[in-house]
PQR file of N, CA, C, O and H, with PARSE charges and radii, in Angstrom:
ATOM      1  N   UNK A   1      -5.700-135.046 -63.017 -0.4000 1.5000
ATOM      2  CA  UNK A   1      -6.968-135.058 -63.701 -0.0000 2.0000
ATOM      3  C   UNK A   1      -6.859-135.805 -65.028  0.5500 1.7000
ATOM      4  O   UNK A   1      -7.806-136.365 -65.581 -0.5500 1.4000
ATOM      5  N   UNK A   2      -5.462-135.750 -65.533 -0.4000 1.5000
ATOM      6  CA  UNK A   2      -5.476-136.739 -66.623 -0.0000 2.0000
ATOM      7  C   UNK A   2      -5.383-137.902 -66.809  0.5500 1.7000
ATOM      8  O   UNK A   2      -5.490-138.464 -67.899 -0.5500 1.4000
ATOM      9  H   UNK A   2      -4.693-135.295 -65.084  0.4000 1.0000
ATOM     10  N   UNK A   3      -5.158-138.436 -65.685 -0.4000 1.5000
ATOM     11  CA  UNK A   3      -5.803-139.908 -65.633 -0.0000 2.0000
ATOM     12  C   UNK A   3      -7.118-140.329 -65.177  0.5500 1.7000
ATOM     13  O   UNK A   3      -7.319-141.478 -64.784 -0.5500 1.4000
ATOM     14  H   UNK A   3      -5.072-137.979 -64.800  0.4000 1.0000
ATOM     15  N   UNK A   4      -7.983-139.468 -65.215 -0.4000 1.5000
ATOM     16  CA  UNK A   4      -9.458-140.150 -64.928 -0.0000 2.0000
ATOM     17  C   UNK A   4     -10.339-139.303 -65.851  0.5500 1.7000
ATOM     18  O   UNK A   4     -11.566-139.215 -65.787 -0.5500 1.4000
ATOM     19  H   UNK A   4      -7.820-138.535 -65.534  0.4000 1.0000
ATOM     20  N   UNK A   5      -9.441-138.632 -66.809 -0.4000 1.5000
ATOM     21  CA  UNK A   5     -10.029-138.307 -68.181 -0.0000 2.0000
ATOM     22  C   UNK A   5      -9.636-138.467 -69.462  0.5500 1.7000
ATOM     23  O   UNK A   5      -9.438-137.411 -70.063 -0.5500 1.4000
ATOM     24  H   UNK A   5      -8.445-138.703 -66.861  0.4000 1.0000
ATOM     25  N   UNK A   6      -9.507-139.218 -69.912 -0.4000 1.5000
ATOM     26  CA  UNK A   6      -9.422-140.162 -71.096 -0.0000 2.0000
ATOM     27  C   UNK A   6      -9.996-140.108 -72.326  0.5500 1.7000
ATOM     28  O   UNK A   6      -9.415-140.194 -73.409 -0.5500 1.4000
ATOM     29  H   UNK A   6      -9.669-140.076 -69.424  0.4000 1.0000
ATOM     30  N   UNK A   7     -11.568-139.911 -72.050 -0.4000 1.5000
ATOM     31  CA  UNK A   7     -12.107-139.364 -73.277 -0.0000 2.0000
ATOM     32  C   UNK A   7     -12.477-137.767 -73.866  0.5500 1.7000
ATOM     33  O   UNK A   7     -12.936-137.423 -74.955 -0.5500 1.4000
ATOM     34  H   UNK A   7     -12.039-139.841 -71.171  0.4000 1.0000
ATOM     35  N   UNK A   8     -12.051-136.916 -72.595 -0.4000 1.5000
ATOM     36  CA  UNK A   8     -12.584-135.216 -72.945 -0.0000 2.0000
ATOM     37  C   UNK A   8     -13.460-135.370 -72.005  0.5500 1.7000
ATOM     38  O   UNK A   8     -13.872-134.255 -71.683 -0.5500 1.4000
ATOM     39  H   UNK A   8     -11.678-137.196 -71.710  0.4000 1.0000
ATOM     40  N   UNK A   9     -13.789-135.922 -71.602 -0.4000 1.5000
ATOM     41  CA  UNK A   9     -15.083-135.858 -70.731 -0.0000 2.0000
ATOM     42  C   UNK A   9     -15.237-136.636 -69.586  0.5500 1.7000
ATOM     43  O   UNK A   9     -15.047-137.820 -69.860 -0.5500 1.4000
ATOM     44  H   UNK A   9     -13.454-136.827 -71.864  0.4000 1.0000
ATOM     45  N   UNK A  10     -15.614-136.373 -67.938 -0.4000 1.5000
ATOM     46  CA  UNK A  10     -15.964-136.964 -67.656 -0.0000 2.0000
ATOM     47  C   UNK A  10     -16.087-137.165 -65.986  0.5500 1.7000
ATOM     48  O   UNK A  10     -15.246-136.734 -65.198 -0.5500 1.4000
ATOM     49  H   UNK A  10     -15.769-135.410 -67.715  0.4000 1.0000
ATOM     50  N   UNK A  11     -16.954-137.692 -65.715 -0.4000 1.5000
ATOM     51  CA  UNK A  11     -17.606-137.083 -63.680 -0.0000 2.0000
ATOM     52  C   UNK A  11     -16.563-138.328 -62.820  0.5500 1.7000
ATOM     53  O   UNK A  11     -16.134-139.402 -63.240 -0.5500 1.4000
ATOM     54  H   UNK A  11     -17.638-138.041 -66.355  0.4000 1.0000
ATOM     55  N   UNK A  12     -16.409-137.715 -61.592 -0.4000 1.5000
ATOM     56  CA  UNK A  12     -15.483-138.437 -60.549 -0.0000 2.0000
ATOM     57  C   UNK A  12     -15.779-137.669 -59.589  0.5500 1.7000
ATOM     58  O   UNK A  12     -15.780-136.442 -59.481 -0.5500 1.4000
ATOM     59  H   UNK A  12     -16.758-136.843 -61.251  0.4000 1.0000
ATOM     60  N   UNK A  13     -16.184-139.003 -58.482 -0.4000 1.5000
ATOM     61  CA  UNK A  13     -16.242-138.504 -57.066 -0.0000 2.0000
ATOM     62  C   UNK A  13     -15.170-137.178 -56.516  0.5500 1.7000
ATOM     63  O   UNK A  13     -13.955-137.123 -56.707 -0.5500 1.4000
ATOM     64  H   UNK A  13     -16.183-139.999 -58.570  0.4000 1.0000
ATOM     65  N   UNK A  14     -15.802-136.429 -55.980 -0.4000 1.5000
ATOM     66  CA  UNK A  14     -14.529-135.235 -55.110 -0.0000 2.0000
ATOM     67  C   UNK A  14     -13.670-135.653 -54.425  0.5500 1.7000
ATOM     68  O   UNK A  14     -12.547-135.155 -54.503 -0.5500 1.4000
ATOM     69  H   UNK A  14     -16.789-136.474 -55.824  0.4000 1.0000
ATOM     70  N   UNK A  15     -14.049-137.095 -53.207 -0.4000 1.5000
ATOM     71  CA  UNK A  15     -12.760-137.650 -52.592 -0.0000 2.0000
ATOM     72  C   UNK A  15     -11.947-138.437 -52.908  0.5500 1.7000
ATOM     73  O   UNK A  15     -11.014-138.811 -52.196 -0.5500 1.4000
ATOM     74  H   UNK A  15     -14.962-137.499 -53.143  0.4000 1.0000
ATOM     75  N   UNK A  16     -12.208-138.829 -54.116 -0.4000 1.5000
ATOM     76  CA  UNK A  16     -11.724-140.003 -55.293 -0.0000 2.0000
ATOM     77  C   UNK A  16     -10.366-139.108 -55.713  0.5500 1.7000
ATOM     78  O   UNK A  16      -9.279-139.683 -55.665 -0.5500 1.4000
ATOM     79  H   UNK A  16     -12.965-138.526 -54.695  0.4000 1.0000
ATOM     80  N   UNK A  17     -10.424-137.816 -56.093 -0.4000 1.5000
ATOM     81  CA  UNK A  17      -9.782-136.607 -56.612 -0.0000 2.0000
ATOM     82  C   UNK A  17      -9.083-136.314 -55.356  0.5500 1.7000
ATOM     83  O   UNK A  17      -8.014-136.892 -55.158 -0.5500 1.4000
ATOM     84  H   UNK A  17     -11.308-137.349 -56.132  0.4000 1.0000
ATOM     85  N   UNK A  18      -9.427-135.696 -54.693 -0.4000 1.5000
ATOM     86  CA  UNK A  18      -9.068-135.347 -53.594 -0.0000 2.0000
ATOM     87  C   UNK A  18      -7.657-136.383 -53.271  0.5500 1.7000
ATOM     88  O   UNK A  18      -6.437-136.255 -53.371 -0.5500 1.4000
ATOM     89  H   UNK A  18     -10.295-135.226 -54.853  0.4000 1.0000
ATOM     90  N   UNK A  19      -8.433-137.258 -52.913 -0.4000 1.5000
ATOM     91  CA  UNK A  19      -7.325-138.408 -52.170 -0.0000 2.0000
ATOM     92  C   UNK A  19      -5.912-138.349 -53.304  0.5500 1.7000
ATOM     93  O   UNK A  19      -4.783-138.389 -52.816 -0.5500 1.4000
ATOM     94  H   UNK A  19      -9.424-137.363 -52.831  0.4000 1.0000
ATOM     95  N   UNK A  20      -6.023-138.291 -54.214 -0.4000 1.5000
ATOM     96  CA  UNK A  20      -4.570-137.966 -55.294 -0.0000 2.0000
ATOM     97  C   UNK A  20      -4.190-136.948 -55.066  0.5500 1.7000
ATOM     98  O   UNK A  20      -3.150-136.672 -55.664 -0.5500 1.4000
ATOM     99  H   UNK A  20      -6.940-138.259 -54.611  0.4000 1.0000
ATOM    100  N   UNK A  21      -4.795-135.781 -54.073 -0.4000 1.5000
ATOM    101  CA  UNK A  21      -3.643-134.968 -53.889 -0.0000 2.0000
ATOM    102  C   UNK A  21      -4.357-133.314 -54.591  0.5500 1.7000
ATOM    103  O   UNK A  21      -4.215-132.137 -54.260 -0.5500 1.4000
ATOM    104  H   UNK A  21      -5.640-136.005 -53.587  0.4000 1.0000
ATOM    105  N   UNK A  22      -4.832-133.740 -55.252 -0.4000 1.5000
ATOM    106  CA  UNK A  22      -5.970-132.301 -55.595 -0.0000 2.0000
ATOM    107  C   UNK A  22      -6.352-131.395 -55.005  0.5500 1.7000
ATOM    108  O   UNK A  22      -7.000-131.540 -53.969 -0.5500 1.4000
ATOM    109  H   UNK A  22      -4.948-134.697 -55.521  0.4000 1.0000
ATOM    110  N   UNK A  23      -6.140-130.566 -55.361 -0.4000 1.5000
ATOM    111  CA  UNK A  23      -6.368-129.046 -54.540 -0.0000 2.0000
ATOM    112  C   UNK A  23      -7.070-127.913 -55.445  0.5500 1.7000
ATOM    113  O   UNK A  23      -6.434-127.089 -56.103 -0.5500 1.4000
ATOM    114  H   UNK A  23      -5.613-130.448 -56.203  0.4000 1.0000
ATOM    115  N   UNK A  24      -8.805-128.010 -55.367 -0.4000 1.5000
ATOM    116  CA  UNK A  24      -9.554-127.106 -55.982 -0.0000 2.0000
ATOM    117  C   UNK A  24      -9.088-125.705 -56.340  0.5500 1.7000
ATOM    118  O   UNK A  24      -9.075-125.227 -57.474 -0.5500 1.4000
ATOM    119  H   UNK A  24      -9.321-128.679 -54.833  0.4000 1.0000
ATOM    120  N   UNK A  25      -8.690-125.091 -55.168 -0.4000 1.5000
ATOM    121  CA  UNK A  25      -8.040-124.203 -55.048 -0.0000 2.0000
ATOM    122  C   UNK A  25      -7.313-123.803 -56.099  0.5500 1.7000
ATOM    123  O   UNK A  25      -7.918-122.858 -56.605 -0.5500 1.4000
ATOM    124  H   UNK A  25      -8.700-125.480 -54.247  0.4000 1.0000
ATOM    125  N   UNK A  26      -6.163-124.070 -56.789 -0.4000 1.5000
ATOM    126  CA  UNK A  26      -5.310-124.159 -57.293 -0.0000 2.0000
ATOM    127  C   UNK A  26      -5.798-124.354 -59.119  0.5500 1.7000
ATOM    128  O   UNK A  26      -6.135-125.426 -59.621 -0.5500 1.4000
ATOM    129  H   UNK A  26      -5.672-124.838 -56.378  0.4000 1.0000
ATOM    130  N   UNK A  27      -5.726-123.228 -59.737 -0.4000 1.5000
ATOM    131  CA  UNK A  27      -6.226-123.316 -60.969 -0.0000 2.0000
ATOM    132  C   UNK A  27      -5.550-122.241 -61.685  0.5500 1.7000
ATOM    133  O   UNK A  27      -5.256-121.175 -61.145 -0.5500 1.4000
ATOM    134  H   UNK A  27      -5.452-122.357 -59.329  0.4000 1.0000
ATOM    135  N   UNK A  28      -5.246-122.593 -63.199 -0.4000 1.5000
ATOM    136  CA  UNK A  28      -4.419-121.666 -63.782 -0.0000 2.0000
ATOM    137  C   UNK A  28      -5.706-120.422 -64.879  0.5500 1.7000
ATOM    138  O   UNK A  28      -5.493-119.289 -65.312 -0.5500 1.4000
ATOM    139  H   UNK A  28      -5.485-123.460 -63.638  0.4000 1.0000
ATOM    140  N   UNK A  29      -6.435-120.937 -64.941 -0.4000 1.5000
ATOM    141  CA  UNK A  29      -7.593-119.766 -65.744 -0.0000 2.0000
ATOM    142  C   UNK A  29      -9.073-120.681 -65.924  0.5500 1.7000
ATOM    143  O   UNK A  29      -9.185-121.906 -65.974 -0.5500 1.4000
ATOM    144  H   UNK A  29      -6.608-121.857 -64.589  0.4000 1.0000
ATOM    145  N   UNK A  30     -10.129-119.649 -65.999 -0.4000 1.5000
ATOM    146  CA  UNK A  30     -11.779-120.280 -66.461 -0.0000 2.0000
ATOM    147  C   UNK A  30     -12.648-120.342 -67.288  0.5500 1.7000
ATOM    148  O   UNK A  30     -12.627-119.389 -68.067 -0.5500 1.4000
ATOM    149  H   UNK A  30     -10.038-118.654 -65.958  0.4000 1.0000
ATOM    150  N   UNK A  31     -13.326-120.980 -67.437 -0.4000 1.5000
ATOM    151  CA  UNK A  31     -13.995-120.978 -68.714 -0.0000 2.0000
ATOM    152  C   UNK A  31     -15.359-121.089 -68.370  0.5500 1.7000
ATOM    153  O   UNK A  31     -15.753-121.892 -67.525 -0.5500 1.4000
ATOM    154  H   UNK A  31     -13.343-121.753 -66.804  0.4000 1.0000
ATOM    155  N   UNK A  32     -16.354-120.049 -69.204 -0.4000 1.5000
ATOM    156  CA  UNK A  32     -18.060-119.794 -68.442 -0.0000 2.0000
ATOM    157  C   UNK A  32     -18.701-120.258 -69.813  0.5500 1.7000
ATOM    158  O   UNK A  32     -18.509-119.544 -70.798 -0.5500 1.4000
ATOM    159  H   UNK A  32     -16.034-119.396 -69.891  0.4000 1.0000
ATOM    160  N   UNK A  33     -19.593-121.632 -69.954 -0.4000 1.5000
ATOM    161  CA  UNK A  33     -20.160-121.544 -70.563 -0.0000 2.0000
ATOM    162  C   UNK A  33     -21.771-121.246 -70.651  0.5500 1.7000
ATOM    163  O   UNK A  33     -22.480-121.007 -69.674 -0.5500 1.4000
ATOM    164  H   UNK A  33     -19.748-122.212 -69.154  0.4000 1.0000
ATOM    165  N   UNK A  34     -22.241-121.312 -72.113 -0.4000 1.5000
ATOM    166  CA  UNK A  34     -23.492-120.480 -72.546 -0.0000 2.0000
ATOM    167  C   UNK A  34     -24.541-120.675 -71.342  0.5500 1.7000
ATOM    168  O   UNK A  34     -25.336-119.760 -71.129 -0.5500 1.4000
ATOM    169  H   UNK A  34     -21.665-121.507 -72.907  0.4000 1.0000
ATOM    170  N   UNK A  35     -24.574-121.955 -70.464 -0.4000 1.5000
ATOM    171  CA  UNK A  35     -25.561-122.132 -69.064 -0.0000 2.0000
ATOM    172  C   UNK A  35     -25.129-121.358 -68.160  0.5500 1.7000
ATOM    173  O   UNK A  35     -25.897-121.174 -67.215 -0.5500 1.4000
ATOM    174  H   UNK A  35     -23.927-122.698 -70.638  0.4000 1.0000
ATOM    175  N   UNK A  36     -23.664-120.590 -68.134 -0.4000 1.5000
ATOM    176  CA  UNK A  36     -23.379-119.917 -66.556 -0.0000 2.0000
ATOM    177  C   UNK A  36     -22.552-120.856 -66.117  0.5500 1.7000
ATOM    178  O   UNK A  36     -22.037-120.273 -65.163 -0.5500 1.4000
ATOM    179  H   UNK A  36     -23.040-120.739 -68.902  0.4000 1.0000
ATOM    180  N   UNK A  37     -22.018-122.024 -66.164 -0.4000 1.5000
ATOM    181  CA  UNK A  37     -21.545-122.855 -65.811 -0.0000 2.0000
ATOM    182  C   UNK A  37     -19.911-122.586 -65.419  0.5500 1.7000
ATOM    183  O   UNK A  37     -19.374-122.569 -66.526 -0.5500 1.4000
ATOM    184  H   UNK A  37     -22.437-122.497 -66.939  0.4000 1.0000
ATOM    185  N   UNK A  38     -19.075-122.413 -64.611 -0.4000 1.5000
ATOM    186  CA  UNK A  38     -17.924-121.730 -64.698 -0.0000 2.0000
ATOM    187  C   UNK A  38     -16.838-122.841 -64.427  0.5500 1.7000
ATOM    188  O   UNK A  38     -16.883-123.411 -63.337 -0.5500 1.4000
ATOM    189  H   UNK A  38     -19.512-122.426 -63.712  0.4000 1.0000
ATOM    190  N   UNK A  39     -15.748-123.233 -65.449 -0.4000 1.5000
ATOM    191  CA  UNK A  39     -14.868-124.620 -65.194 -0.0000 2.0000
ATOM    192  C   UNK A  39     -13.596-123.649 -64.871  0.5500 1.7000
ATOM    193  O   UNK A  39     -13.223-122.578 -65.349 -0.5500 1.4000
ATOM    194  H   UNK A  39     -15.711-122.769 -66.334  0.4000 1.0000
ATOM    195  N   UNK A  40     -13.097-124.508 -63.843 -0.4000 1.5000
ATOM    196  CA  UNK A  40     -11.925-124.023 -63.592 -0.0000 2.0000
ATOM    197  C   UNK A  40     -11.034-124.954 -64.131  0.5500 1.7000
ATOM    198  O   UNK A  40     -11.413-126.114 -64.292 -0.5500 1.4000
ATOM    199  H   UNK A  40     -13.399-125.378 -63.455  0.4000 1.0000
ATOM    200  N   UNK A  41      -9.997-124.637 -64.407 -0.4000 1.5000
ATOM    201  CA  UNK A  41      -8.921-124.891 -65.223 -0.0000 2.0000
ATOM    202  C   UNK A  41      -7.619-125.377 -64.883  0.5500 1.7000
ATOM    203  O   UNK A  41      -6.997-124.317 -64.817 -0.5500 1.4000
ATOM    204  H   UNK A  41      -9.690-123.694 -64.276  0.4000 1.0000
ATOM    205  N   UNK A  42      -6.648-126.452 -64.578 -0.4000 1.5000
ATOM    206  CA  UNK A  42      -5.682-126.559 -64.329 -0.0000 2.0000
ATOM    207  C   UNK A  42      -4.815-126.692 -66.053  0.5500 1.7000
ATOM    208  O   UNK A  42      -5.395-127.467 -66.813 -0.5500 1.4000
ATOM    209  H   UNK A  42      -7.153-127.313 -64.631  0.4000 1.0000
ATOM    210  N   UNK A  43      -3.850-126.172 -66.491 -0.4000 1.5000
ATOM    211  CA  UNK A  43      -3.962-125.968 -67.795 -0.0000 2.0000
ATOM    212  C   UNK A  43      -4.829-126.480 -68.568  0.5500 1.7000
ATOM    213  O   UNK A  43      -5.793-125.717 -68.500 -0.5500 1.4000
ATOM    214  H   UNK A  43      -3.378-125.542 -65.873  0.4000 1.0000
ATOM    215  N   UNK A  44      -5.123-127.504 -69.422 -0.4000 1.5000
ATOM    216  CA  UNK A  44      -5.900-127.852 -69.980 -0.0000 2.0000
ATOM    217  C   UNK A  44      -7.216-128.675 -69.735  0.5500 1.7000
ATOM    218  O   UNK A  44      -8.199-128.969 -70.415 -0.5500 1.4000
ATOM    219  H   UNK A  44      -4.340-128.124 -69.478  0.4000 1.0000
ATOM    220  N   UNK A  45      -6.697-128.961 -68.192 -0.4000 1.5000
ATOM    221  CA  UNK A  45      -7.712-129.867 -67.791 -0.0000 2.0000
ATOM    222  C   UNK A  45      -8.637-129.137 -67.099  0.5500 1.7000
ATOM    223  O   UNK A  45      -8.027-128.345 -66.381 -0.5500 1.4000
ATOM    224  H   UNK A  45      -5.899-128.722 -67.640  0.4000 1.0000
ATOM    225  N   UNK A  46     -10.104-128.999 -66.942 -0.4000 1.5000
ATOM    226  CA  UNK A  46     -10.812-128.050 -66.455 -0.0000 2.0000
ATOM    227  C   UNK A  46     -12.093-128.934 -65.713  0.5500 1.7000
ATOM    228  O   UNK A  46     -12.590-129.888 -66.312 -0.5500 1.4000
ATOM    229  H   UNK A  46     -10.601-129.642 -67.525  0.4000 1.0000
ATOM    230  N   UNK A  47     -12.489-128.592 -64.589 -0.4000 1.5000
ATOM    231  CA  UNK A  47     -13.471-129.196 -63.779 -0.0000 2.0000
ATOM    232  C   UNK A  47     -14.380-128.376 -62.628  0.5500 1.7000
ATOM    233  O   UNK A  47     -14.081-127.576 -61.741 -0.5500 1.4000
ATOM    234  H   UNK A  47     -12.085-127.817 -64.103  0.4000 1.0000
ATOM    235  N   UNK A  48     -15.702-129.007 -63.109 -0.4000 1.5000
ATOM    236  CA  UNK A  48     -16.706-128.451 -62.329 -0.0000 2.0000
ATOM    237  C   UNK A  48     -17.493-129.223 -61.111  0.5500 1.7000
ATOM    238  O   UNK A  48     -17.783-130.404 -61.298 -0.5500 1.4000
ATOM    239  H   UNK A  48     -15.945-129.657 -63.829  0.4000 1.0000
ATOM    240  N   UNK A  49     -17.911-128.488 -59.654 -0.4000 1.5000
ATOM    241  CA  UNK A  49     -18.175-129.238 -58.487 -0.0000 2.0000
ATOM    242  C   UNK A  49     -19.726-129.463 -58.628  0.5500 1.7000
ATOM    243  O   UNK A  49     -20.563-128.576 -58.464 -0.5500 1.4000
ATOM    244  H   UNK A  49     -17.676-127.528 -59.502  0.4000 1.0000
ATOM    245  N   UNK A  50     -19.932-130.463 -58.878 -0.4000 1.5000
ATOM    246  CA  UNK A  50     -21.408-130.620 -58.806 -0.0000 2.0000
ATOM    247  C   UNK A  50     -22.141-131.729 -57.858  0.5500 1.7000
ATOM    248  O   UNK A  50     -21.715-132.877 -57.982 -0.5500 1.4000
ATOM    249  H   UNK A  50     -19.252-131.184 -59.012  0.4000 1.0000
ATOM    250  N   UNK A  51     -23.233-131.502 -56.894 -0.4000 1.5000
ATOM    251  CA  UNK A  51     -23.740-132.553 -56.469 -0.0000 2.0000
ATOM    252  C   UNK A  51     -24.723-133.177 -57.106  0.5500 1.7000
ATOM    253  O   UNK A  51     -25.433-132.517 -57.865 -0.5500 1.4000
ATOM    254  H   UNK A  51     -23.579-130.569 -56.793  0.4000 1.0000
ATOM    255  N   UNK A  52     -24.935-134.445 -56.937 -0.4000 1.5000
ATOM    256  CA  UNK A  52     -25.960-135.413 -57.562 -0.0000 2.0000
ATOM    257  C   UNK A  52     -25.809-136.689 -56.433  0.5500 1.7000
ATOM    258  O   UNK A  52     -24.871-137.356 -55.997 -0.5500 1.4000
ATOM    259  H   UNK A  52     -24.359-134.981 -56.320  0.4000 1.0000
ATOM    260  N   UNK A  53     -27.507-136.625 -56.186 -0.4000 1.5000
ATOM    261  CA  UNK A  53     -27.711-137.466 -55.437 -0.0000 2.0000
ATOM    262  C   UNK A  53     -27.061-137.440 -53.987  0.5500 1.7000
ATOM    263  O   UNK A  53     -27.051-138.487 -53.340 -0.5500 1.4000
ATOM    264  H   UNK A  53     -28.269-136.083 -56.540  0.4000 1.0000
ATOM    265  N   UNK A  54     -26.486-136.209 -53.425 -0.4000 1.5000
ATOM    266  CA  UNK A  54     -26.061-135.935 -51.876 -0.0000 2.0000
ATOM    267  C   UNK A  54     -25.152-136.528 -52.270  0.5500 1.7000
ATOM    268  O   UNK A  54     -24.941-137.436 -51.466 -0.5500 1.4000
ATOM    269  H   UNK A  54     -26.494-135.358 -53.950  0.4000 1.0000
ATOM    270  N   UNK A  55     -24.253-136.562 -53.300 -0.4000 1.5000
ATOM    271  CA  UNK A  55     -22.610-136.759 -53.655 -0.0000 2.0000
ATOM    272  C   UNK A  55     -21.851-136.290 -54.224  0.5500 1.7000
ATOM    273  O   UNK A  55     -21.844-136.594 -55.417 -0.5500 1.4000
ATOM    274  H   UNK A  55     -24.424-135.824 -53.952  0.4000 1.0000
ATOM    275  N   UNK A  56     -20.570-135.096 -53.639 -0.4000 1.5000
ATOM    276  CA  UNK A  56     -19.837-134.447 -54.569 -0.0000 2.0000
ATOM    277  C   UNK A  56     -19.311-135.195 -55.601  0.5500 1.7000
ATOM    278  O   UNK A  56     -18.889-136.336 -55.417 -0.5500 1.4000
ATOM    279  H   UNK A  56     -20.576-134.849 -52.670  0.4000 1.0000
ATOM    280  N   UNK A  57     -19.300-134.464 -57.015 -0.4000 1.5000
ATOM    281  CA  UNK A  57     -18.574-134.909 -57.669 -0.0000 2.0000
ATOM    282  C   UNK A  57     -17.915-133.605 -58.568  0.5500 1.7000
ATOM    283  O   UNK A  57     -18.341-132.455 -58.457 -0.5500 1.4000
ATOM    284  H   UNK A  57     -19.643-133.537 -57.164  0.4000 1.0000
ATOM    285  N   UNK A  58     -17.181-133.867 -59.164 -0.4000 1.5000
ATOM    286  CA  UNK A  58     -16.484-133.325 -60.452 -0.0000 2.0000
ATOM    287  C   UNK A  58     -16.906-133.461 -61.489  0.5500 1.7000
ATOM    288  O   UNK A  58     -17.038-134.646 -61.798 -0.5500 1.4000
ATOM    289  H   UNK A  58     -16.835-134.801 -59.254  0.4000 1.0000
ATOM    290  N   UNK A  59     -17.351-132.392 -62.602 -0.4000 1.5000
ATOM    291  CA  UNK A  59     -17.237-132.908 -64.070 -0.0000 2.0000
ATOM    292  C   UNK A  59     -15.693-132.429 -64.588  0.5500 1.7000
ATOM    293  O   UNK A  59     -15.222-131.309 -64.388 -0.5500 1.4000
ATOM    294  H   UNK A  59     -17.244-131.430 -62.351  0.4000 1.0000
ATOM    295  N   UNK A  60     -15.110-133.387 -65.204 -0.4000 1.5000
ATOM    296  CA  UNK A  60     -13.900-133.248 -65.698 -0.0000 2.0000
ATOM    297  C   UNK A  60     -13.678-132.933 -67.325  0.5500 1.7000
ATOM    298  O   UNK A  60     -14.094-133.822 -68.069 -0.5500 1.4000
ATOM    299  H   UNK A  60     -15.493-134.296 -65.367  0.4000 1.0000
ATOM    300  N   UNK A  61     -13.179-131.979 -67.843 -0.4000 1.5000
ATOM    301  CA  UNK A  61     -13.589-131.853 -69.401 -0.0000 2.0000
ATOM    302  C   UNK A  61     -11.821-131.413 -69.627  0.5500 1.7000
ATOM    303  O   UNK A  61     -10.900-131.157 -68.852 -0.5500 1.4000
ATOM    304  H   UNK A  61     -12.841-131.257 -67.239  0.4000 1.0000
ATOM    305  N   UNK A  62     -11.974-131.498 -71.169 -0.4000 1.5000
ATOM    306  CA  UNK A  62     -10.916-130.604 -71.596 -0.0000 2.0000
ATOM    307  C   UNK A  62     -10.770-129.874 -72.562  0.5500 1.7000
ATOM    308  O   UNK A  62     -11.397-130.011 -73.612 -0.5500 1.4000
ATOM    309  H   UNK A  62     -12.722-131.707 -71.799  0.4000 1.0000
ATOM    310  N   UNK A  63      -9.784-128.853 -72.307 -0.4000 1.5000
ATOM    311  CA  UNK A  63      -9.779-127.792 -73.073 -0.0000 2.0000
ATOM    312  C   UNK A  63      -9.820-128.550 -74.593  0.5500 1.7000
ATOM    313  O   UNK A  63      -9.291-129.583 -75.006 -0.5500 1.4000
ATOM    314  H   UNK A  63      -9.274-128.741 -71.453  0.4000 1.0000
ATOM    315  N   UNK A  64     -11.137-127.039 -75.539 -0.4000 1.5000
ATOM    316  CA  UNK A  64     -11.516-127.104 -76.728 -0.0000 2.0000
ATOM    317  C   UNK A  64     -10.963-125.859 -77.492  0.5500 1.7000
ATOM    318  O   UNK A  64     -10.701-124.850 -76.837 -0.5500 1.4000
ATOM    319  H   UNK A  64     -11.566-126.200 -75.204  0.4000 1.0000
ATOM    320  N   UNK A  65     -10.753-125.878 -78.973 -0.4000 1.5000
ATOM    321  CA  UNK A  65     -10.502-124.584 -79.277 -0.0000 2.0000
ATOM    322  C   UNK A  65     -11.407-123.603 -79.403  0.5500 1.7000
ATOM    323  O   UNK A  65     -11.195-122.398 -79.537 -0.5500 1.4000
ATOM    324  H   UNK A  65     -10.966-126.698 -79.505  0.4000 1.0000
ATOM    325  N   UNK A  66     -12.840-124.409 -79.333 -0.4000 1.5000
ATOM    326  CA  UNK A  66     -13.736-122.978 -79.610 -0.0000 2.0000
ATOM    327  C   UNK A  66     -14.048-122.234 -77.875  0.5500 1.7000
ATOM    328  O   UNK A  66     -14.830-121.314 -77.636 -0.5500 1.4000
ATOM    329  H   UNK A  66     -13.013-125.388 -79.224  0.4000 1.0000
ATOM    330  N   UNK A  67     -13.487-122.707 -77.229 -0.4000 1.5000
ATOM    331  CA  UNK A  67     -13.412-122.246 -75.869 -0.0000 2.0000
ATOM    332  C   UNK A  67     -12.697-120.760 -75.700  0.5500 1.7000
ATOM    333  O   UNK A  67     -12.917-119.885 -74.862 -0.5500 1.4000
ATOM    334  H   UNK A  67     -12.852-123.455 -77.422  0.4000 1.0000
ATOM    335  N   UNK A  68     -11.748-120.798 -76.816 -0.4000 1.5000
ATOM    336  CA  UNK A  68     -11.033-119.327 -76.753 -0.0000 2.0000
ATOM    337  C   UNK A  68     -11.773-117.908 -76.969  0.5500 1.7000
ATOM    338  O   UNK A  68     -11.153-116.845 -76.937 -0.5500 1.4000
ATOM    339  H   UNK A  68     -11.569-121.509 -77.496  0.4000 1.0000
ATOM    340  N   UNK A  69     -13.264-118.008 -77.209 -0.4000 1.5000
ATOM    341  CA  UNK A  69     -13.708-116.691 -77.876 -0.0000 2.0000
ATOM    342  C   UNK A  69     -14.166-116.006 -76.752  0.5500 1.7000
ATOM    343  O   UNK A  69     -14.621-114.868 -76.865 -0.5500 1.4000
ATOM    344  H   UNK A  69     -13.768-118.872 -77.235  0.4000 1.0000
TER
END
């Protein structure tokens, strides 16, 4: 995930991910923000499944410190 996130932020196809070997499944802790929104976490790197436009994708973010409260 840390190579197709670069800036803290940022969406990628699911089979784009996938095809490197990614396994949703597989997450070390989560983070729910103020929308309900729930990121799962591979240590710092954290990503959410969203469709747009009848196309999975990922939002890819990363861990913040105000995330800890």
């Amino acid at each position: 995930m840390k190579n197709f996130n670069k800036a803290g932020k940022a969406t990628i196809r699911t089979n784009q991910l996938n095809s490197e070997g990614f396994n949703p499944n597989y997450f070390t802790h989560y983070w729910k923000n103020t929308k309900g929104d729930v990121y799962l976490f591979v240590y710092e790197y954290g990503f959410l499944k969203r469709t747009e436009n009848n196309m999975d994708k990922y939002i890819l973010i990363q861990w913040q410190n105000y995330m800890e409260k």
